[in-house]
Backbone bond lengths (Angstrom), bond angles and torsions (degrees), N, CA, C in turn:
res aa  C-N    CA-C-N  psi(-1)  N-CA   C-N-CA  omega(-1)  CA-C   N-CA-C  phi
1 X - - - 1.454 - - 1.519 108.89 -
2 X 1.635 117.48 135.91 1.209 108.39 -174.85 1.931 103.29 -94.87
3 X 1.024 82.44 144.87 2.045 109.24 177.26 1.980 91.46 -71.89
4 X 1.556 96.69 113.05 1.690 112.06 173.15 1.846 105.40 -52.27
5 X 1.169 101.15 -52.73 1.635 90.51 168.14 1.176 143.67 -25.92
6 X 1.891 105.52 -54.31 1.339 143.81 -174.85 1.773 91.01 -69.95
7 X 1.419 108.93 -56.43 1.154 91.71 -167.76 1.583 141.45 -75.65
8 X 1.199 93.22 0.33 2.091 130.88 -177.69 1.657 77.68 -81.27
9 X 1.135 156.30 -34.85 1.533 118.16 -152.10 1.534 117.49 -98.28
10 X 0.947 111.70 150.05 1.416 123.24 -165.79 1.951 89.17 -62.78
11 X 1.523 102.95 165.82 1.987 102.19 175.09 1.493 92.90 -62.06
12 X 1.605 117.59 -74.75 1.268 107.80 -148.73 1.548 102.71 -45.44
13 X 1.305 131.84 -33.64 0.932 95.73 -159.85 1.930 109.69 -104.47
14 X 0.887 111.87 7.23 1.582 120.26 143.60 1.569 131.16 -56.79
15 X 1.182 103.85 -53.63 1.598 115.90 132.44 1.281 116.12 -8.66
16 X 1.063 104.23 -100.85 1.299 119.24 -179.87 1.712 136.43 -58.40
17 X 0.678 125.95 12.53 1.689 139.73 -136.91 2.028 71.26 -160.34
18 X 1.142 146.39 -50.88 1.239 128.64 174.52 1.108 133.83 -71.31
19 X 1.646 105.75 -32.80 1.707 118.91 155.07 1.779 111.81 -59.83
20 X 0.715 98.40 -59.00 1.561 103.01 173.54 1.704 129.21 -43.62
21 X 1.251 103.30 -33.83 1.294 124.31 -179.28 1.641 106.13 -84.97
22 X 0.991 120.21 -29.63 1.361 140.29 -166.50 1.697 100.95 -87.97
23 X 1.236 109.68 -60.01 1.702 121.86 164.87 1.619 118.61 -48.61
24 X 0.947 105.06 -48.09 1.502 123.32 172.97 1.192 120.40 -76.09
25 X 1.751 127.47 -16.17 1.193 112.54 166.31 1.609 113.73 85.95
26 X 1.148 118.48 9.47 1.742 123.88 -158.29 1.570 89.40 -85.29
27 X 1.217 117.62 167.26 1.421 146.22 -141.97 1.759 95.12 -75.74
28 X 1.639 121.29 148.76 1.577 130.67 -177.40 1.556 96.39 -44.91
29 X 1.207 104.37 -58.51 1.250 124.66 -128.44 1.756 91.04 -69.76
30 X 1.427 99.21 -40.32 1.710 99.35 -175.36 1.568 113.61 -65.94
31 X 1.553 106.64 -57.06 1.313 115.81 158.89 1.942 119.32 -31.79
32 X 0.997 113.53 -42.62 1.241 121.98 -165.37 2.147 101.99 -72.62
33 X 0.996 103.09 -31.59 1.469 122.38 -168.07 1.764 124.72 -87.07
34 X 1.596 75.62 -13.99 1.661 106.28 171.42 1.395 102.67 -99.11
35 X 1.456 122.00 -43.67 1.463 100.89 -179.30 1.429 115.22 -72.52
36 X 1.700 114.32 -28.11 1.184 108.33 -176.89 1.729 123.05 -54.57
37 X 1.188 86.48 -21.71 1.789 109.29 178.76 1.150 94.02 -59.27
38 X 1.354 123.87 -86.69 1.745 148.57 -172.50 1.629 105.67 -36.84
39 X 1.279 116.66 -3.89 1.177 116.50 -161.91 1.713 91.37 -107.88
40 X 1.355 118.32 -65.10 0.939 148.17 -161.82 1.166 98.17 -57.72
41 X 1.501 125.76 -42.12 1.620 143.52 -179.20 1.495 103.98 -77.90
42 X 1.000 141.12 -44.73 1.841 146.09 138.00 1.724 84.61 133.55
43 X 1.469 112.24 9.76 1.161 99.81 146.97 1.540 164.59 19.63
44 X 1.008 162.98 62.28 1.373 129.13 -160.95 1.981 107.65 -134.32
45 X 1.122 116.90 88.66 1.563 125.80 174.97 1.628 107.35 -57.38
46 X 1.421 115.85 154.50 1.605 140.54 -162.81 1.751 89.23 -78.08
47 X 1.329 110.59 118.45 1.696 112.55 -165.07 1.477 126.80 70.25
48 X 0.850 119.23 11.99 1.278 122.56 153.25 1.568 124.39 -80.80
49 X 1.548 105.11 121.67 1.590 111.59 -161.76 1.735 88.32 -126.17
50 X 1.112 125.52 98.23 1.545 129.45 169.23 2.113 93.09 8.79
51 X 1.375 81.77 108.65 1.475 106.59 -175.68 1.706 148.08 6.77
52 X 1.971 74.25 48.21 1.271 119.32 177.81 1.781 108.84 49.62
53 X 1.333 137.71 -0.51 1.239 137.49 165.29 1.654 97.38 76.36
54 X 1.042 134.64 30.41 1.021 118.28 173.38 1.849 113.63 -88.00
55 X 1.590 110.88 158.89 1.550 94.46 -178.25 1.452 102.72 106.06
């Protein structure tokens, strides 16, 4: 299920807010909810490897 938040944000800045999250180390689960976004958006961010295998 996508998070209404997640889904209000513009790409770039979904984008970004995933690099960041990723840098920062913040929790699977959040990370995970962002790619589902990025996914859903057909997306594809610089290092992004189908949902980075983390976990």
């Amino acid at each position: 299920m996508r998070d209404r938040g997640i889904k209000q944000l513009s790409d770039q800045l979904l984008l970004q807010s995933y690099h960041k999250a990723r840098e920062l180390n913040l929790s699977k689960e959040f990370i995970h909810q962002i790619e589902e976004e990025i996914k859903h958006r057909s997306l594809q961010p610089i290092g992004f490897n189908q949902r980075s295998q983390v976990g």
